[in-house]
C-alpha positions as CSV (number, residue, x, y, z in Angstrom):
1,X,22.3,47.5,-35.5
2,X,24.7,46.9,-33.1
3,X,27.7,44.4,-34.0
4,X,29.1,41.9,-31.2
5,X,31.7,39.7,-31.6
6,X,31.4,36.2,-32.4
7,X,33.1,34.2,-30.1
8,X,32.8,30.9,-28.5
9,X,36.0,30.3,-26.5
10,X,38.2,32.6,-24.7
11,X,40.9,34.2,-27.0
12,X,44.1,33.6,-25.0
13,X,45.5,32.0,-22.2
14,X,44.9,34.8,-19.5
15,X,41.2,35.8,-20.9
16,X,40.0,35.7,-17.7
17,X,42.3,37.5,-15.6
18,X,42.3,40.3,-18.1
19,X,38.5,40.1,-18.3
20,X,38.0,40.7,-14.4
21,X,41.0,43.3,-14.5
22,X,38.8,45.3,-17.1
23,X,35.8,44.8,-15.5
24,X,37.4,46.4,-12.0
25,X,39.0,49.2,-14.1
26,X,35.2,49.9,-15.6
27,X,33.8,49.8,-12.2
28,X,36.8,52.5,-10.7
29,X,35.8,54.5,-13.2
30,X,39.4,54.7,-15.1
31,X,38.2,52.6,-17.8
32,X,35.4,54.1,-20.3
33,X,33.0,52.1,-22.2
34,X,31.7,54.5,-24.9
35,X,33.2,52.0,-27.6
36,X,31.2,49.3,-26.6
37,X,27.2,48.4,-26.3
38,X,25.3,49.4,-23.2
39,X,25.9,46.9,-20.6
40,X,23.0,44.2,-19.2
41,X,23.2,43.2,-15.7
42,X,23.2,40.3,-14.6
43,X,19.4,38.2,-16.5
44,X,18.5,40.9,-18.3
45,X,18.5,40.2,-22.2
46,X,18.2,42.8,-24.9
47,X,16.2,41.4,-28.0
48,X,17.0,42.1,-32.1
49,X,14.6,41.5,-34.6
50,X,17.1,40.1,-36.9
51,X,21.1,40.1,-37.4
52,X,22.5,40.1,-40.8
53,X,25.8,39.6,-41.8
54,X,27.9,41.6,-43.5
55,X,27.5,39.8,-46.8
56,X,24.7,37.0,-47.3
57,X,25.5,33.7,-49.0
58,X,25.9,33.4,-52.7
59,X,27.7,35.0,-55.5
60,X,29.1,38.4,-55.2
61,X,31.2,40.9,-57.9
62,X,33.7,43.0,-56.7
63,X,34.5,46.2,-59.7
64,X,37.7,48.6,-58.6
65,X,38.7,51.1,-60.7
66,X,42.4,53.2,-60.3
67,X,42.8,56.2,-61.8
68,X,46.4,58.2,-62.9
69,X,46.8,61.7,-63.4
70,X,49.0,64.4,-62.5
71,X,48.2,66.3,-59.4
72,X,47.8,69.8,-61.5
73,X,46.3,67.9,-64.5
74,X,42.5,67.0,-64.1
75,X,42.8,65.1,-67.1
76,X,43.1,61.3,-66.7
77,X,46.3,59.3,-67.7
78,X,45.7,55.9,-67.2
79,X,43.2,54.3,-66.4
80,X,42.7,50.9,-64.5
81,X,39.4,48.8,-64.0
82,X,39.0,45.3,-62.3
83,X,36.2,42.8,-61.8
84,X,35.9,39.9,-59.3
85,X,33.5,37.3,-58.8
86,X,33.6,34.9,-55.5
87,X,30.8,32.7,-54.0
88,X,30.1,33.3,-50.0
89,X,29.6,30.1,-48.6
90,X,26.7,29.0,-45.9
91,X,25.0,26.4,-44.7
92,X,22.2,25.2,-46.9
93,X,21.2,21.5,-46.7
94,X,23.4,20.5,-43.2
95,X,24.5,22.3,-40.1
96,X,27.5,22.5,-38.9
97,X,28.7,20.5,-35.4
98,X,27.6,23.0,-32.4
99,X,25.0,25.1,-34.3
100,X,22.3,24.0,-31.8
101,X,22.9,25.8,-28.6
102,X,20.0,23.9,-27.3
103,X,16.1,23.2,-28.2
104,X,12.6,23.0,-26.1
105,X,11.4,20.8,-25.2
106,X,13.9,18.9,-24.9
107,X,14.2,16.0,-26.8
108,X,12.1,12.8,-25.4
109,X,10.4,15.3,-22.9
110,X,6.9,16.2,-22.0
111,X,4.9,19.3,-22.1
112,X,1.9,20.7,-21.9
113,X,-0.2,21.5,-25.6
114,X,0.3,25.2,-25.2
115,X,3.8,25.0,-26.0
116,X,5.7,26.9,-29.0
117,X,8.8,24.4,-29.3
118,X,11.8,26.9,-30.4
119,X,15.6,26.2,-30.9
120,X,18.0,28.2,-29.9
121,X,21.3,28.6,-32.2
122,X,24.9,29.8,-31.6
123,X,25.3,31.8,-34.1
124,X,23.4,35.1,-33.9
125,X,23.5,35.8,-37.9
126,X,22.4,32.1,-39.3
127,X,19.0,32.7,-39.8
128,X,19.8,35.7,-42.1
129,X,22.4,34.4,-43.4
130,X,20.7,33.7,-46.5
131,X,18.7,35.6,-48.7
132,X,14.8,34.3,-49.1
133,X,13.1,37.5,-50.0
134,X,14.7,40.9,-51.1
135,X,13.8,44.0,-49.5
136,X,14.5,47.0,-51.7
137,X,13.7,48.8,-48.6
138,X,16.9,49.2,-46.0
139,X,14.2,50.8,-43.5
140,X,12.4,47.6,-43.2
141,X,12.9,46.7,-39.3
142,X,12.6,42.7,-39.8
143,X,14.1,40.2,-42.7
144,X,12.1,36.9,-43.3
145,X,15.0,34.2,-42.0
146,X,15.9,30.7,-44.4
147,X,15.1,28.9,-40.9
148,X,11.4,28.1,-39.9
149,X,10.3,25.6,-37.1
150,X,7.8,23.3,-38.0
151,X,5.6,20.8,-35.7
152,X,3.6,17.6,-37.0
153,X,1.7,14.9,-35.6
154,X,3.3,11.6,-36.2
155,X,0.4,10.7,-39.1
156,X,1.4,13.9,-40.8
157,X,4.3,12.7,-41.7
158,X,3.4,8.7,-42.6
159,X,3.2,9.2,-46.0
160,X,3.2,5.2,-47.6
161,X,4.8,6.4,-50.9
162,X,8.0,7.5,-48.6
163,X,8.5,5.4,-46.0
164,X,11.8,3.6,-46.8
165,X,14.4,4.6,-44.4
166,X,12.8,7.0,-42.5
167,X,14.6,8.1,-39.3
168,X,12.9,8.1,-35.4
169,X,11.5,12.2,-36.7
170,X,9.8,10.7,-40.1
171,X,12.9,12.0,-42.0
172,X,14.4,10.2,-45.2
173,X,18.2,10.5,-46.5
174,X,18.0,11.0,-50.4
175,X,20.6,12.8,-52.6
176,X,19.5,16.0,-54.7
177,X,20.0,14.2,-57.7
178,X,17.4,11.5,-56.4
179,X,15.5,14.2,-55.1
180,X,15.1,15.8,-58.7
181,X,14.6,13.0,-60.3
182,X,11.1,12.1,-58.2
183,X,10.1,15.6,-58.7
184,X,10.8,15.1,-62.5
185,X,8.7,12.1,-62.2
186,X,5.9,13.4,-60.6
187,X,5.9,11.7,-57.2
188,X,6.7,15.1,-55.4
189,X,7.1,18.6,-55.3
190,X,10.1,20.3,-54.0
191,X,11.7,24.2,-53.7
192,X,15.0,21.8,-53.1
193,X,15.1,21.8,-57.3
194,X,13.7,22.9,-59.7
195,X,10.0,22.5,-61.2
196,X,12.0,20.1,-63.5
197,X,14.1,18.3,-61.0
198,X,17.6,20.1,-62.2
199,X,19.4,21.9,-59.5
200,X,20.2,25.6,-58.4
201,X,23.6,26.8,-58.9
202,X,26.1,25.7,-56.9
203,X,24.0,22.5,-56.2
204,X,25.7,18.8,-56.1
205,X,24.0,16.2,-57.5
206,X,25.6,13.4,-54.7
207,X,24.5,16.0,-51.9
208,X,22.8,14.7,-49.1
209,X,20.0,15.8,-47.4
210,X,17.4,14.9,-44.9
211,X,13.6,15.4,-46.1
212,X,10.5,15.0,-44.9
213,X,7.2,15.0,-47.1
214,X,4.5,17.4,-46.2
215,X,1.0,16.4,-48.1
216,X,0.3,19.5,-50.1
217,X,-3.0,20.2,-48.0
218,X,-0.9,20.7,-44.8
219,X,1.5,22.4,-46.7
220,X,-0.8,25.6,-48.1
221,X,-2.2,25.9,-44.9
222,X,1.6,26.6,-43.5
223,X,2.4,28.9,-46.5
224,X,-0.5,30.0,-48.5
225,X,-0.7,33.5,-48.8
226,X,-3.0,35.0,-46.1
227,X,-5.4,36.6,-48.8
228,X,-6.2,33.8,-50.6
229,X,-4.4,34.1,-54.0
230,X,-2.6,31.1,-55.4
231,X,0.7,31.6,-54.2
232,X,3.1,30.8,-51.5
233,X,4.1,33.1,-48.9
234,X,6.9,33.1,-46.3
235,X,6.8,36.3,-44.7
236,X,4.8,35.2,-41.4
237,X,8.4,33.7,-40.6
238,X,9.6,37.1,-40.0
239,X,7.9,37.3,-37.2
240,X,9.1,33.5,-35.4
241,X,12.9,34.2,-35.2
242,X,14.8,36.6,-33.7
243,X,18.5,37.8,-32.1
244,X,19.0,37.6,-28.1
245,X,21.7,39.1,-26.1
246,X,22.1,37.9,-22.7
247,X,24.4,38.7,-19.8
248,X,25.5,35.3,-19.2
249,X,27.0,35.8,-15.6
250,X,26.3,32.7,-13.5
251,X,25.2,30.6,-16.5
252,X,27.5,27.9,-17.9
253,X,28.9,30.4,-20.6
254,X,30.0,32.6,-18.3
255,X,33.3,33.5,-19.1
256,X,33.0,33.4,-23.0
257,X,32.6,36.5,-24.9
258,X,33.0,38.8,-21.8
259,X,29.9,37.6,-20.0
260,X,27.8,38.5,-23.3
261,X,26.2,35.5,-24.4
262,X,24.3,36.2,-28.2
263,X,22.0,34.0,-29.9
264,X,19.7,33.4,-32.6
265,X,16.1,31.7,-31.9
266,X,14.0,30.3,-34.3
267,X,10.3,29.6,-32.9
268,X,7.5,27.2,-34.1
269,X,4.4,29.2,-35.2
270,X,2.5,25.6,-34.4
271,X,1.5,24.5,-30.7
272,X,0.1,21.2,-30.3
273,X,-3.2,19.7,-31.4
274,X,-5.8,21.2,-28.9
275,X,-8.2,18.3,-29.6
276,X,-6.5,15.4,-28.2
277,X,-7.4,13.2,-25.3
278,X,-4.1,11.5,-24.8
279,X,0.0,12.2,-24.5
280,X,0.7,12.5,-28.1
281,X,3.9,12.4,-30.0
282,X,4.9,15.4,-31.8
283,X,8.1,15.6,-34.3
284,X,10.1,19.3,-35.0
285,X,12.1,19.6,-38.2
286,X,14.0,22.8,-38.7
287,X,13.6,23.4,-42.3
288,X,15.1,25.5,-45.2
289,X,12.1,27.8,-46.7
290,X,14.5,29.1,-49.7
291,X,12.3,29.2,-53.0
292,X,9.5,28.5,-51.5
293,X,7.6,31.7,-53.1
294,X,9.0,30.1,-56.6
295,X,7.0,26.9,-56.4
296,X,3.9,26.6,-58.2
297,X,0.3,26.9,-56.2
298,X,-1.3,22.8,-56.2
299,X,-4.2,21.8,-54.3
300,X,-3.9,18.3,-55.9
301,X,-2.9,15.2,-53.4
302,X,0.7,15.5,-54.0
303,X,3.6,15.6,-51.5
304,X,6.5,18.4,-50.8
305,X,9.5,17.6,-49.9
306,X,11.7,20.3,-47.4
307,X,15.0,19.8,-46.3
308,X,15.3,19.3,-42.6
309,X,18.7,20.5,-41.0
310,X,17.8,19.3,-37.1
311,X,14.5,17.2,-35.7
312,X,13.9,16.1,-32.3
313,X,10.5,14.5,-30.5
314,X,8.2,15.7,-27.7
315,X,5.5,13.9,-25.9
316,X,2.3,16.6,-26.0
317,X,0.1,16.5,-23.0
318,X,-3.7,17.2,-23.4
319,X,-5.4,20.3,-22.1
320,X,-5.5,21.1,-18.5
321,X,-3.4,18.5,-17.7
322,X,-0.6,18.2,-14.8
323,X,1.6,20.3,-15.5
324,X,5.1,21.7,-12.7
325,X,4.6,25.4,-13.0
326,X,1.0,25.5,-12.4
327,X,1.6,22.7,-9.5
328,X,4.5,24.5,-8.1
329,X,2.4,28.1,-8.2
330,X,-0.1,25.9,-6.5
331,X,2.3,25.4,-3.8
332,X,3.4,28.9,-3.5
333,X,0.3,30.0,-3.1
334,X,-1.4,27.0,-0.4
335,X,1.7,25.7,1.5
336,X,-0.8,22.7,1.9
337,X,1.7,20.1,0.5
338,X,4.7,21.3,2.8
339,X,3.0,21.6,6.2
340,X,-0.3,20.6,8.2
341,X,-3.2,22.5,7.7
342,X,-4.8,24.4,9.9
343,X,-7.4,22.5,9.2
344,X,-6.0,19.5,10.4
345,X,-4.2,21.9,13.5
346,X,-8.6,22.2,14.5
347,X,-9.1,18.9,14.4
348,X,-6.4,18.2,17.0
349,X,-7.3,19.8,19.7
350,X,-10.4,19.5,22.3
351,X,-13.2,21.7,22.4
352,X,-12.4,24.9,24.4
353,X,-8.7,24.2,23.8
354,X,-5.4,26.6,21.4
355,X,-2.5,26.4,20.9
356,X,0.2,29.0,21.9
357,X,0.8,31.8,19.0
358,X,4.6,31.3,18.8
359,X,3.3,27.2,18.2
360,X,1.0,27.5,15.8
361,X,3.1,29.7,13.8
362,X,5.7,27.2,13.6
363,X,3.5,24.4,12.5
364,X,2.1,27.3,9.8
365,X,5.3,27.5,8.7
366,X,6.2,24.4,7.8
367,X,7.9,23.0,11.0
368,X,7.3,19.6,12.5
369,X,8.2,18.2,15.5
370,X,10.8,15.3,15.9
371,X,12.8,13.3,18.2
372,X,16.2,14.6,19.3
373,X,19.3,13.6,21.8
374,X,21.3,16.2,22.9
375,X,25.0,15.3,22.8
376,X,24.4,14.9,26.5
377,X,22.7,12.2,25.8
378,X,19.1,13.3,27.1
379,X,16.0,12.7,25.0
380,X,13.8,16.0,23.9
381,X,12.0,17.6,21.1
382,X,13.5,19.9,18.1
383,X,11.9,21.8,15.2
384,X,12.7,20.6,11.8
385,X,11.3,21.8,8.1
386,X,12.2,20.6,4.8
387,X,14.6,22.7,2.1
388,X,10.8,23.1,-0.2
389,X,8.7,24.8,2.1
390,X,7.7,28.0,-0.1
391,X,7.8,30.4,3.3
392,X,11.0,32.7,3.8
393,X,12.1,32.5,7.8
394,X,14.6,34.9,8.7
395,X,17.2,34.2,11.5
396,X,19.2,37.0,13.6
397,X,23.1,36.5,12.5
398,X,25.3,36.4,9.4
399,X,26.4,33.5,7.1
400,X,29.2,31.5,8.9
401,X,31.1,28.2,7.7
402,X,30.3,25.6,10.2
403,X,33.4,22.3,10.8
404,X,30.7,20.6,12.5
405,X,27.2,21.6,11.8
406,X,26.3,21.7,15.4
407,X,26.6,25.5,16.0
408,X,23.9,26.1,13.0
409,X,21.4,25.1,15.7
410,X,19.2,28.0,16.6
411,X,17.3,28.0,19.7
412,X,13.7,29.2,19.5
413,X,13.5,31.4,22.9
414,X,9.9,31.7,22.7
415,X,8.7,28.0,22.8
416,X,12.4,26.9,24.2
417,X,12.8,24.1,21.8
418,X,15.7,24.3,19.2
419,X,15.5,24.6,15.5
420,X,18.0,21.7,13.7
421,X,16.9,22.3,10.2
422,X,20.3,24.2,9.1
423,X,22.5,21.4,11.1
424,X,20.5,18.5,9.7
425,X,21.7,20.7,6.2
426,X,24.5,20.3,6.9
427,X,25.3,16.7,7.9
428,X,23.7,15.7,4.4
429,X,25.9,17.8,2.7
430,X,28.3,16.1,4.1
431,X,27.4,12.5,3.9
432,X,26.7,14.0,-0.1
433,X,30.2,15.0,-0.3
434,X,31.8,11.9,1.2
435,X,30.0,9.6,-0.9
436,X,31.5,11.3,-3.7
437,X,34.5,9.6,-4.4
438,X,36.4,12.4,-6.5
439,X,35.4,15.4,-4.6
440,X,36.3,13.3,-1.1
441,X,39.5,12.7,-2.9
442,X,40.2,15.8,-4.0
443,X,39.6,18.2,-1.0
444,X,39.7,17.6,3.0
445,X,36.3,17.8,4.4
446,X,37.3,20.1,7.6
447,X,38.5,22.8,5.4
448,X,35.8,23.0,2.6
449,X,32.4,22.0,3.9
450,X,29.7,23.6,5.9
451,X,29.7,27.1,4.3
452,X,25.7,27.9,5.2
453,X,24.2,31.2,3.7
């Protein structure tokens, strides 16, 4: 496994300058990277099944032992043993602020039913970072993370018995002492406490926690063991989270960490219901799946209740419906949206009567005519296509920056009529940039607009 640092914001003053000096030194060859991981270039990602930390949470021992003797005696002298105990400390019931990197969909968003909604999280090791079954094997190429991403209907989640103070995701704020005391009581079950509401060690009793109640049905079917004995078992989660290195040049953390940008992501092994009709609201929880193989097998009509450390909503959109990437491929591969048809190019024309070649592949390309004064002042005719016309048309010349926008006019020789497209660009960049009352302030528009690639 290789290690990376874990960093979030630039270590000194002059990161960057020294970062870009390195990075030239690297290139000249006078600097060598045989200390450091394989470089990615620029989107490529490298993926790790998991990324455990040096020492998982809990309680640890520590036993050192000094020995005294005389360097041509091999008999002992003294000595000297010690023991020491300390608790490593993680995040169990709570993240902490910035954990979530970021989460899809989004929250309040739409998309389509196929979806596996996944959150992505800053720190590359906090899935592992606790301990929810050993492996006595080191060979073993996956770990079963604490984290699992969970989806539910609305309804799932309604249970009557529990729905004072639920939150917009069907989540309820209870202490573990409360918590323990309805799973003493009967009402629900819990791998939060014990079978007989007392808590784990290290547990407070005034903790608080977000939980949402799971009806015991819905429950086996997310961790029943897959061949059918009475127990619970978490070791499809292995599977759904995972550590993601990514060369983070032109994203917005370029510049932290050197340009390598590592993350943990935790994915849902639920996509939406395929049976629905209708946009449908779905809730994710991120939940804690610690002691879960401890709690007893039920099929009765009790409740469990999981700690939830993030929840957001999603609308869920039936089968087959509209969706942007299959309506944009659409486009990509028709160009009906973005120019006339030719169809409708047929229909135009007499019988017996074509257009010129040079024409027609201008109107195939997206072009359309429009109205245009020269600066002379005499009316004519000018091509014009829009910035989303899916068809790549390659000009004779290099990029230039342009103080006016009128030399980005390119006369088509063939049909003698000239091409505005990249000068009407340009004027709505600049009517952009003048409306925008910091950035007109700030710089002098002869000097800093018009750059065209």
């Amino acid at each position: 496994m290789v290690v990376y640092p874990i960093c979030r914001t630039p270590a000194q003053p002059r990161y960057l300058p020294r970062r870009y000096a390195r990075k030239e030194l690297v290139r000249s060859g006078l600097l060598a990277l045989d200390s450091e991981p394989e470089q990615l270039d620029p989107g490529q990602e490298r993926l790790y099944s998991f990324y455990l930390p040096p020492m998982t949470a809990g309680l640890h021992h520590i036993e050192t032992e000094q020995s005294i003797k005389l360097s041509d005696d091999t008999e002992k002298l003294d000595s000297i043993k010690a023991k020491q105990s300390f608790i490593v400390v993680s995040p169990r019931y709570s993240l902490p602020d910035g954990s979530v990197h970021s989460i899809y969909p989004p929250q309040g968003h739409t998309d389509n039913v196929e979806i596996l909604p996944h959150i992505v999280l800053s720190d590359p090791q906090l899935p592992w970072t606790r301990t929810v079954v050993r492996e006595e094997d080191p060979s073993v190429r996956n770990r079963v993370p604490w984290l699992a991403l969970l989806v539910f209907r609305q309804e799932e989640l309604q249970d009557p018995k529990f729905a004072e103070g639920k939150s917009n995701t069907l989540a309820v704020t209870r202490t573990l002492s409360q918590l323990g005391t309805m799973v003493a009581g009967g009402q629900c079950a819990s791998p939060v406490v014990k079978a007989d509401g007392g808590l784990y060690a290290g547990d407070s009793p005034s903790t608080e926690a977000n939980f949402i109640f799971v009806h015991r049905k819905l429950f086996n079917a997310l961790f029943k063991s897959d061949n059918d004995q009475p127990v619970y078992d978490v070791s499809r989660y292995k599977w759904l989270a995972h550590t993601r290195n990514i060369n983070t040049a032109g994203m917005a953390n370029s510049g932290i960490d050197g340009e390598v940008g590592v993350f943990s992501v935790v994915i849902s092994q639920r996509a939406g219901p395929l049976d629905i009709t209708e946009p449908t609201d779905l809730v994710v929880h991120l939940v804690n799946i610690e002691h879960i193989p401890e709690l007893a097998h039920s099929t009765g009509d009790d409740s469990v209740a999981l700690c939830s450390l993030e929840s957001w909503s999603f609308t869920c959109l039936p089968p087959n419906s509209f969706n942007v990437y299959d309506a944009l491929r659409h486009v990509g591969t028709t160009h009906d949206v973005f120019r006339i048809s030719p169809d409708q190019i047929k229909k135009s024309l007499k019988d017996g009567q074509s257009l010129p070649a040079r024409l027609q592949r201008r109107l195939l390309d997206g072009f359309v005519m429009t109205n245009y004064r020269t600066q002379t002042g005499e009316p004519t005719a000018a091509w014009m296509r829009g910035p989303l016309v899916p068809t790549i048309i390659r000009h004779v010349g290099e990029a230039r920056i342009s103080r006016s926008g009128h030399d980005l006019q390119i006369l088509d020789k063939e049909t003698g009529i000239m091409d505005l497209t990249y000068c009407i660009a340009w004027q709505l960049g600049k009517s952009l940039a003048v409306a925008n009352q910091v950035w007109s302030v700030k710089y002098s528009l002869p000097s800093h607009i018009g750059r065209i690639y």
